[in-house]
Kinemage of the C-alpha trace (Angstrom):
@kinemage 1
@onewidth
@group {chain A} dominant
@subgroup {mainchain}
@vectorlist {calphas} color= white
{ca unk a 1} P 3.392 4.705 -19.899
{ca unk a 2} L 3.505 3.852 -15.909
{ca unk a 3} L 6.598 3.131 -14.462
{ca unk a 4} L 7.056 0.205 -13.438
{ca unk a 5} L 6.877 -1.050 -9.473
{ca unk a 6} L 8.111 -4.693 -8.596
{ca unk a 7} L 3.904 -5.295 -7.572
{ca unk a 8} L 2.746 -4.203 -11.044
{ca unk a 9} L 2.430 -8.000 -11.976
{ca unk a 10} L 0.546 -8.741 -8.855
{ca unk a 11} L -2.045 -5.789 -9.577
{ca unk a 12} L -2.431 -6.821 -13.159
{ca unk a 13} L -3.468 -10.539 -11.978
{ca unk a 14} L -5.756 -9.131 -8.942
{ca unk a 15} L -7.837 -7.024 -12.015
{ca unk a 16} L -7.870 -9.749 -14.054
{ca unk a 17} L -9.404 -12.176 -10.945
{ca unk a 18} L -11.342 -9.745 -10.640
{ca unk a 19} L -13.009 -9.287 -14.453
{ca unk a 20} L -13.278 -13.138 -14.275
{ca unk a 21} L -15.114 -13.071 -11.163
{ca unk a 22} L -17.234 -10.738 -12.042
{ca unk a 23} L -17.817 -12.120 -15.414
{ca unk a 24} L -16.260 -8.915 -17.736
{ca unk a 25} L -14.057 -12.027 -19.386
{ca unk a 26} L -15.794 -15.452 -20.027
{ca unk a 27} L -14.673 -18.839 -20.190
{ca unk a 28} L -12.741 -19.347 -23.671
{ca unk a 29} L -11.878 -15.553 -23.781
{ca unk a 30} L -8.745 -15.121 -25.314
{ca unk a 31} L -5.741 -13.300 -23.664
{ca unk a 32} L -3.952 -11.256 -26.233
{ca unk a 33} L -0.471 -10.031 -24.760
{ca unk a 34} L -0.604 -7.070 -26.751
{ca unk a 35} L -3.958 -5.726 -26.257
{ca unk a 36} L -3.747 -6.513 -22.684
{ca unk a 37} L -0.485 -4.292 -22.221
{ca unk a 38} L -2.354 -1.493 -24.273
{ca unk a 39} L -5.395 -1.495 -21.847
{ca unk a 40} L -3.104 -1.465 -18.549
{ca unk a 41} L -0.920 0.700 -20.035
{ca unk a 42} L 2.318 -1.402 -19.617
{ca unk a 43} L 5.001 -3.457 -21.280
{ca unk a 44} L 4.377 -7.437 -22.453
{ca unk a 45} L 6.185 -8.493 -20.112
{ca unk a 46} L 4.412 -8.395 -16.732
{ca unk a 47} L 1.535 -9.119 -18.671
{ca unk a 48} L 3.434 -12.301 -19.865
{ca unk a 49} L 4.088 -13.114 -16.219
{ca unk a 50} L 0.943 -12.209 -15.156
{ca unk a 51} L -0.815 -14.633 -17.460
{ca unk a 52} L 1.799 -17.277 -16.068
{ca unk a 53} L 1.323 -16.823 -12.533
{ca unk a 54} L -2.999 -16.862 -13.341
{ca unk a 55} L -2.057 -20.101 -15.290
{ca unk a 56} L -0.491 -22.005 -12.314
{ca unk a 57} L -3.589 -21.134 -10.531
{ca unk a 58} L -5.843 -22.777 -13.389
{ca unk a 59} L -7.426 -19.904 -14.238
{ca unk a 60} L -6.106 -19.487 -17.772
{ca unk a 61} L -5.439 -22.427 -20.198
{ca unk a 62} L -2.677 -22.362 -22.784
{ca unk a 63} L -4.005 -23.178 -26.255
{ca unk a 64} L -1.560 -25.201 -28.959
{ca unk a 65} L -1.138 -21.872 -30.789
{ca unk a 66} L 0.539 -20.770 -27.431
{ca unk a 67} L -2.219 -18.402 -27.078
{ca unk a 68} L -3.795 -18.130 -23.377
{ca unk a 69} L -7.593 -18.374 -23.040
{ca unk a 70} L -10.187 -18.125 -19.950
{ca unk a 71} L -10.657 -21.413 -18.291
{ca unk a 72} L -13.592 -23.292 -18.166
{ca unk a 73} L -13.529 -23.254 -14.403
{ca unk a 74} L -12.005 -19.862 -13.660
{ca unk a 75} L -15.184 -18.553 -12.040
{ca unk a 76} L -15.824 -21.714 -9.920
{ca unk a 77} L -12.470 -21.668 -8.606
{ca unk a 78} L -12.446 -18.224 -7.846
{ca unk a 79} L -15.787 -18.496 -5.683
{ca unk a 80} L -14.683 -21.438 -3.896
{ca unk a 81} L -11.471 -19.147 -3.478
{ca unk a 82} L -13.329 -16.468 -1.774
{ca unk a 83} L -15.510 -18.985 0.556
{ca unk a 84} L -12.129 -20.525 1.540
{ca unk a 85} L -10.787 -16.880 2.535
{ca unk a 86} L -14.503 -15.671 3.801
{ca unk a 87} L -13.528 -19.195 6.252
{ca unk a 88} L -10.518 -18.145 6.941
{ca unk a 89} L -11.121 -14.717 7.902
{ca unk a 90} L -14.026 -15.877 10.188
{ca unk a 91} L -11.626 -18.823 11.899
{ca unk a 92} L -8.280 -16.270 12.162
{ca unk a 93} L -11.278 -13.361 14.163
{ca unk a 94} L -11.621 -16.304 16.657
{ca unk a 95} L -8.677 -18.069 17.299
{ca unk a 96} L -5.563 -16.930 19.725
{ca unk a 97} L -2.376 -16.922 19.455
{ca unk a 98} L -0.751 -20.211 20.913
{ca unk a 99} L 0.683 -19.943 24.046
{ca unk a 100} L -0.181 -15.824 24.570
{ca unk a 101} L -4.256 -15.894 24.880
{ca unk a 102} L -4.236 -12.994 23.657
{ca unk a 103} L -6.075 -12.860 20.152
{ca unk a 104} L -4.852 -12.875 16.680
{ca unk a 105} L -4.350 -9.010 14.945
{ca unk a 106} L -6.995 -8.478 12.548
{ca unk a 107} L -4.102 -7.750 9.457
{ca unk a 108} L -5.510 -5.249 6.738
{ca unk a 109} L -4.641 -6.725 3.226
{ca unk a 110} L -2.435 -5.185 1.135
{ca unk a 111} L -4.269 -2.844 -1.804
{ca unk a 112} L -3.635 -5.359 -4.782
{ca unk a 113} L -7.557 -4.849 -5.936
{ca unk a 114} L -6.800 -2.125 -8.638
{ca unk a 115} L -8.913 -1.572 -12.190
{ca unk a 116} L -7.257 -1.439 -15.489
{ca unk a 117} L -7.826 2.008 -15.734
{ca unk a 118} L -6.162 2.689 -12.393
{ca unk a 119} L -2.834 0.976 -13.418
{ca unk a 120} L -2.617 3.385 -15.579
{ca unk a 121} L -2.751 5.874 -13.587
{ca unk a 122} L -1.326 5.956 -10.133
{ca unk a 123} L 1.556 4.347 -8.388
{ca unk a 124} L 1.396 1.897 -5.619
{ca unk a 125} L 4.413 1.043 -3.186
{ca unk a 126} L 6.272 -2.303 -4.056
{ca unk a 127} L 4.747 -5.016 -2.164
{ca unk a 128} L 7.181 -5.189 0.719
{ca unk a 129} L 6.914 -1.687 1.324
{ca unk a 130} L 2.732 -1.936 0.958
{ca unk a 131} L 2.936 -4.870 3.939
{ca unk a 132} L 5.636 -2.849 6.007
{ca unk a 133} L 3.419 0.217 5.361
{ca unk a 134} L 0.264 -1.470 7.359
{ca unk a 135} L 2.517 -3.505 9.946
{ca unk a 136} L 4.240 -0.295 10.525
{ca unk a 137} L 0.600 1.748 11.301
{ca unk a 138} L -0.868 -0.784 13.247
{ca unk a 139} L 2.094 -1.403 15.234
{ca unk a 140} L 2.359 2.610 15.641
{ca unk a 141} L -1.124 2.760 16.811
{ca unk a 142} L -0.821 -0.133 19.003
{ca unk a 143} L -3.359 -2.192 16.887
{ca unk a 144} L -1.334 -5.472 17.222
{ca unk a 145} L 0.060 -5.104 20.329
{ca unk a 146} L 3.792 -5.735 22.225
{ca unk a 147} L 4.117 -9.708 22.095
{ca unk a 148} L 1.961 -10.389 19.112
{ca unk a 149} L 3.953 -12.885 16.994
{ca unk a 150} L 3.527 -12.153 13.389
{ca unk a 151} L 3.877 -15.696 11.389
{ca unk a 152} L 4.332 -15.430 7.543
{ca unk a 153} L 2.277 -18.004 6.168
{ca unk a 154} L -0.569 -16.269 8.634
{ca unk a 155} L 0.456 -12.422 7.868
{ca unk a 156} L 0.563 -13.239 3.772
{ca unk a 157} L -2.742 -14.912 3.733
{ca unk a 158} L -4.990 -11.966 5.512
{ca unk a 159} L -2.861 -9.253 3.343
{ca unk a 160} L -2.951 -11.311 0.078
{ca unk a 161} L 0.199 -11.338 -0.423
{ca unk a 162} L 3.145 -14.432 -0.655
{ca unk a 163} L 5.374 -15.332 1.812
{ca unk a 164} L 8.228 -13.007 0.227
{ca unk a 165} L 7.001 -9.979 0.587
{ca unk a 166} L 6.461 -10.417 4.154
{ca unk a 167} L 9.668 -11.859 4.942
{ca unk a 168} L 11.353 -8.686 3.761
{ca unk a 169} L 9.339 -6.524 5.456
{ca unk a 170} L 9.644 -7.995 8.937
{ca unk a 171} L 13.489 -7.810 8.037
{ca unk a 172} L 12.659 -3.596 7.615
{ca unk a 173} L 10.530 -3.844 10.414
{ca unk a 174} L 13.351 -5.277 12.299
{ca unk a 175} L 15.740 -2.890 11.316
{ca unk a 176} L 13.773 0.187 12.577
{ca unk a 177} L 13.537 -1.983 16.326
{ca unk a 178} L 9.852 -2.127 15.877
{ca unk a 179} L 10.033 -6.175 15.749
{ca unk a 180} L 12.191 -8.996 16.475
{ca unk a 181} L 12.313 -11.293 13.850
{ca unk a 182} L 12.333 -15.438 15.085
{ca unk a 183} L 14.318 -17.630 12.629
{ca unk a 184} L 11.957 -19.222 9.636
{ca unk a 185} L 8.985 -18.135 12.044
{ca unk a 186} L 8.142 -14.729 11.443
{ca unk a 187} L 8.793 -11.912 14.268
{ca unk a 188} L 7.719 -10.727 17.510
{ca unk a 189} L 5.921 -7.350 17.846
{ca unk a 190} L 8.409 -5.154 20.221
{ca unk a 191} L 6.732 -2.422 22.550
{ca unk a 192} L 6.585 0.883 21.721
{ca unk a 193} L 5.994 4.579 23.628
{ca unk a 194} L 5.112 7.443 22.603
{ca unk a 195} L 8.681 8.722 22.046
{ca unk a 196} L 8.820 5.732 19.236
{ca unk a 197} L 6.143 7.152 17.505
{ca unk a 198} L 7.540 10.722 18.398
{ca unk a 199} L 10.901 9.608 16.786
{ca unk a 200} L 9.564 7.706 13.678
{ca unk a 201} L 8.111 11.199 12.640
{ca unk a 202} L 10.917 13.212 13.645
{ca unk a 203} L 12.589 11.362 10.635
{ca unk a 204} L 10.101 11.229 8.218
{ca unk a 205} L 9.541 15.180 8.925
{ca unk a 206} L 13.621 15.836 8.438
{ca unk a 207} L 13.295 13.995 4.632
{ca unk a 208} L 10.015 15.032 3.623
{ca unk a 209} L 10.942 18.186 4.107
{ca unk a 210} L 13.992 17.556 2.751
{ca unk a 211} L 12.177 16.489 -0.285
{ca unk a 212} L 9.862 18.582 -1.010
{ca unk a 213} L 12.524 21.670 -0.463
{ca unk a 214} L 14.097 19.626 -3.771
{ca unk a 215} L 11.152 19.432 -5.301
{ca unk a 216} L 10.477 22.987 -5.865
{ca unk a 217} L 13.821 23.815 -7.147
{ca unk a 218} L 13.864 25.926 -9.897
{ca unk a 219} L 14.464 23.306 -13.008
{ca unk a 220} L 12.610 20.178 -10.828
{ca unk a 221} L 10.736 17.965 -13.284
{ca unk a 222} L 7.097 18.554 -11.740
{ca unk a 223} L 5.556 16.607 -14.744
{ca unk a 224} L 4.602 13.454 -12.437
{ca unk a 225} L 3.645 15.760 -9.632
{ca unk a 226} L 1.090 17.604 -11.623
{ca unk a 227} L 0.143 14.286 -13.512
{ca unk a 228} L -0.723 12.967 -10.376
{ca unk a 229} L -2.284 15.774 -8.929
{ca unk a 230} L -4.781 16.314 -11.702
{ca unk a 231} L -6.058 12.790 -11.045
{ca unk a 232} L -5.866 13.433 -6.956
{ca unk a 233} L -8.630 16.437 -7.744
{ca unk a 234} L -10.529 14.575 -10.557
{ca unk a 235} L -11.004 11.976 -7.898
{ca unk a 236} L -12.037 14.670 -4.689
{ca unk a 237} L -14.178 16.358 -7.712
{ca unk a 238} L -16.112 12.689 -8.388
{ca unk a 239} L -16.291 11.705 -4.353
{ca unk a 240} L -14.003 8.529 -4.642
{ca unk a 241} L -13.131 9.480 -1.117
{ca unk a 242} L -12.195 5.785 -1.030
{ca unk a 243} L -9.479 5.703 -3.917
{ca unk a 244} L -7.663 8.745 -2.230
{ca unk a 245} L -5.260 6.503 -0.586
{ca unk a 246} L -4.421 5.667 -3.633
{ca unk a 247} L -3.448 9.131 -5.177
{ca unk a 248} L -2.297 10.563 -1.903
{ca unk a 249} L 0.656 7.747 -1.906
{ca unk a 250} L 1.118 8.216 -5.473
{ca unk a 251} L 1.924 11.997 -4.778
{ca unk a 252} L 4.144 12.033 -2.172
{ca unk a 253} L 6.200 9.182 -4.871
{ca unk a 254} L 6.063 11.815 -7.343
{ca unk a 255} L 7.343 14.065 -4.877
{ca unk a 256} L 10.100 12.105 -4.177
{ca unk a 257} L 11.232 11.392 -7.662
{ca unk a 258} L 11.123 14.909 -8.170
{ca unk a 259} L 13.385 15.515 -5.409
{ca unk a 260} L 15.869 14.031 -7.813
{ca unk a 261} L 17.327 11.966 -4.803
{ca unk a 262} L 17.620 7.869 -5.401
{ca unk a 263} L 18.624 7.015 -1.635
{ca unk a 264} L 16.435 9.613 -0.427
{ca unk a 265} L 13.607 8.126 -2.289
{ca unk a 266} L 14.324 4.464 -1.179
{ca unk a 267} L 14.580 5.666 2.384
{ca unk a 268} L 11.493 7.474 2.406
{ca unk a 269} L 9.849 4.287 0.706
{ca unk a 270} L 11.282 2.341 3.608
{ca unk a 271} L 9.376 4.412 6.497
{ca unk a 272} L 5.705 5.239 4.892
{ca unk a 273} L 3.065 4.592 7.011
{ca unk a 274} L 0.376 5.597 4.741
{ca unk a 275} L -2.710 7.499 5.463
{ca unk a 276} L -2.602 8.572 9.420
{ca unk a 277} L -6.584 8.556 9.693
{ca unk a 278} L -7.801 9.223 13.333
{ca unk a 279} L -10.742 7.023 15.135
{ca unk a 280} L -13.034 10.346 15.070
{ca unk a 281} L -12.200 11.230 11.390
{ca unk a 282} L -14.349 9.935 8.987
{ca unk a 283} L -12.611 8.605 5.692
{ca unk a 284} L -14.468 11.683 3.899
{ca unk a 285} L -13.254 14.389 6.287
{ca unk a 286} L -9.913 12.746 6.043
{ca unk a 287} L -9.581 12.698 2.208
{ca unk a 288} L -10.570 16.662 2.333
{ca unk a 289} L -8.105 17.665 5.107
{ca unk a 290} L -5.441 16.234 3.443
{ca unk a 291} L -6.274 17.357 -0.320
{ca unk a 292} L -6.211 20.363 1.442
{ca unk a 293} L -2.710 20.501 2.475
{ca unk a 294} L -1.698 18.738 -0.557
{ca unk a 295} L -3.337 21.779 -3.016
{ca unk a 296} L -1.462 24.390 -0.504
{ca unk a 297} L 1.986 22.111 -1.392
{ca unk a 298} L 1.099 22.148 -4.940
{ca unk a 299} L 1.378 26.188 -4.583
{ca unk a 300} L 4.499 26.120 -3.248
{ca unk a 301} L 6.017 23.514 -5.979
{ca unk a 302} L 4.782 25.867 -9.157
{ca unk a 303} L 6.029 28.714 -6.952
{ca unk a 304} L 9.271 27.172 -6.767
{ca unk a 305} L 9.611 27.978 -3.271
{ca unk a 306} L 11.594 25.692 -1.449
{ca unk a 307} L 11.327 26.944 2.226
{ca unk a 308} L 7.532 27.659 2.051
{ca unk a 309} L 7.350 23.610 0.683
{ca unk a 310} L 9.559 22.726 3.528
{ca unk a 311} L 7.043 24.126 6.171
{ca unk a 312} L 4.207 23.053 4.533
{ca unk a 313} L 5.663 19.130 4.454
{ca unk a 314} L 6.787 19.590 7.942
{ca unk a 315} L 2.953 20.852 8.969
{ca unk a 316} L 1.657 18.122 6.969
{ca unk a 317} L 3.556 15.914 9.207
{ca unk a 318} L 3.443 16.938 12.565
{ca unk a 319} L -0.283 16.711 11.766
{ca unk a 320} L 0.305 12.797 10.519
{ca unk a 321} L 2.157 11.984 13.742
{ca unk a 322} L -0.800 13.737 16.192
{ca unk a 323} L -3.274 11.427 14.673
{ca unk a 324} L -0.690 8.724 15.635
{ca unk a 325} L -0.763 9.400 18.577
{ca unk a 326} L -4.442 9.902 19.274
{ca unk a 327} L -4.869 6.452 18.108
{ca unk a 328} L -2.311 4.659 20.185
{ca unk a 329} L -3.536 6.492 23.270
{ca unk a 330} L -6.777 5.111 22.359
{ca unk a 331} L -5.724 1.865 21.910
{ca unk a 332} L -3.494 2.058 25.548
{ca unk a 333} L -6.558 3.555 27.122
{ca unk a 334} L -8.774 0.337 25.791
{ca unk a 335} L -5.724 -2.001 26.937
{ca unk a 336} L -5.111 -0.646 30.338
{ca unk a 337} L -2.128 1.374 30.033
{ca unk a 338} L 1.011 0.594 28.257
């Protein structure tokens, strides 16, 4: 059974958008709650709210016998859906920020576009973490740059998200000095140096470290860890360079459980950044670098060898935070300085 993340609801509605879309379940298909929580491997009750949330959207119809079915229109209204965002996307490329002329940040969305058989699998970030996760990246690398204002109604349409989990994430954002939040408006983007970026890691490298060195305690619950693992080299063995992301955040959440370490964990949560990938590093090359370092971690968890884990997180770091860098100093080089 997968343990639960506040965004499990949100994934289960994105695959089942998806199967509709795509045709997998027809008009008049009926919803059973309990065959639907066997498949993504979860309780009834996100499912139940799942199938709530799809109905306010019209995509599901509630049938006298309380049972939810397809709609009619589900497909229709999911391609007019896409056109809309295909639109949007196209207008939001073109348009500037009032005021600034300088033009809008092209916002990655957040990874809500999961299969059933993933659920089931890996772990994803709660949502405000997820959108904090990019903001924090792009902001890091200088890909939305010092001034940009980040709106919410804007921000939660490119990342697919709602309003919510944006406004909490601005509000971490803000609390780490790497935006100033406007009242009911979103934030501003602050600058940031080098040292920022230099800092930012210098933290993360202290609790990773930290965590990992708990990790490999003699006793630790590695169960998750390995669980995870096995599906992080089933998916390097089948080339889903793509849907490494994936297992590579679902890992270092392992990690942290296994640190046995509640704040810890929630802090850590609080600063990810995801994966560091550099301009001349091909997802591919990426996905094997880091497996790489992750199988050499893996060593020193079975091992139970705390200080080798420490200095293996703290390598895997330092290596994060020069791919940082090389992107921001690309980014400064293609603005004109800082």
């Amino acid at each position: 059974m997968v343990t639960l993340q506040k965004s499990t609801q949100e994934l289960i509605c994105q695959s089942l958008r998806g199967r509709m879309a795509s045709g997998d379940l027809e008009a008049g298909t009926e919803l059973k709650q309990v065959e639907l929580a066997k498949t993504y491997g979860v309780s009834r009750m996100p499912i139940r709210e799942a199938l709530q949330s799809l109905q306010l959207e019209g995509l599901v119809t509630r049938l006298s016998n309380r049972h939810m079915v397809v709609s009619s229109h589900a497909r229709e209204l999911l391609e007019n859906r896409k056109e809309m965002a295909g639109e949007a996307a196209l207008t939001g490329k073109t348009s500037s920020r009032a005021g600034s002329g300088k033009p809008s940040p092209d916002y990655p969305r957040v990874e809500t576009e999961i299969s059933a058989k993933q659920v089931g699998k890996i772990h994803l970030l709660p949502a405000r973490e997820q959108v904090a996760s990019y903001l924090r990246k792009a902001i890091l690398r200088r890909e939305i740059p010092e001034g940009s204002i980040l709106t919410l109604e804007e921000t939660a349409r490119h990342m697919g998200v709602s309003a919510t989990p944006v406004r909490e994430a601005l509000q971490l954002l803000a609390s780490q000095g790497l935006v100033r939040l406007r009242p009911n408006k979103g934030a501003v983007v602050l600058g940031i140096d080098e040292k920022s970026i230099r800092d930012h890691f210098a933290v993360r490298e202290l609790l990773e470290g930290e965590a990992a060195a708990l990790a490999a305690r003699p006793g630790s619950d590695l169960k998750e860890v390995e669980r995870v693992y096995a599906g992080m080299v089933k998916c390097m063995e089948e080339h889903r360079y793509g849907d490494y992301k994936h297992y590579n955040e679902s890992f270092h959440m392992a990690l942290w459980e296994a640190a046995d370490n509640p704040k810890l964990t929630q802090i850590l949560a609080s600063l990810w950044n995801g994966l560091s990938l550099g301009f001349l590093v091909t997802e591919t090359d990426y996905a094997k670098i880091s497996f790489f370092e992750h199988e050499q971690l893996m060593e020193a968890l079975r091992d139970h060898d705390p200080e080798q884990a420490r200095k293996l997180m703290d390598e895997h770091m330092k290596r994060s935070m020069e791919n940082i860098l090389t992107n921001y100093r690309e980014q400064v080089e293609k603005g004109g300085g800082a």
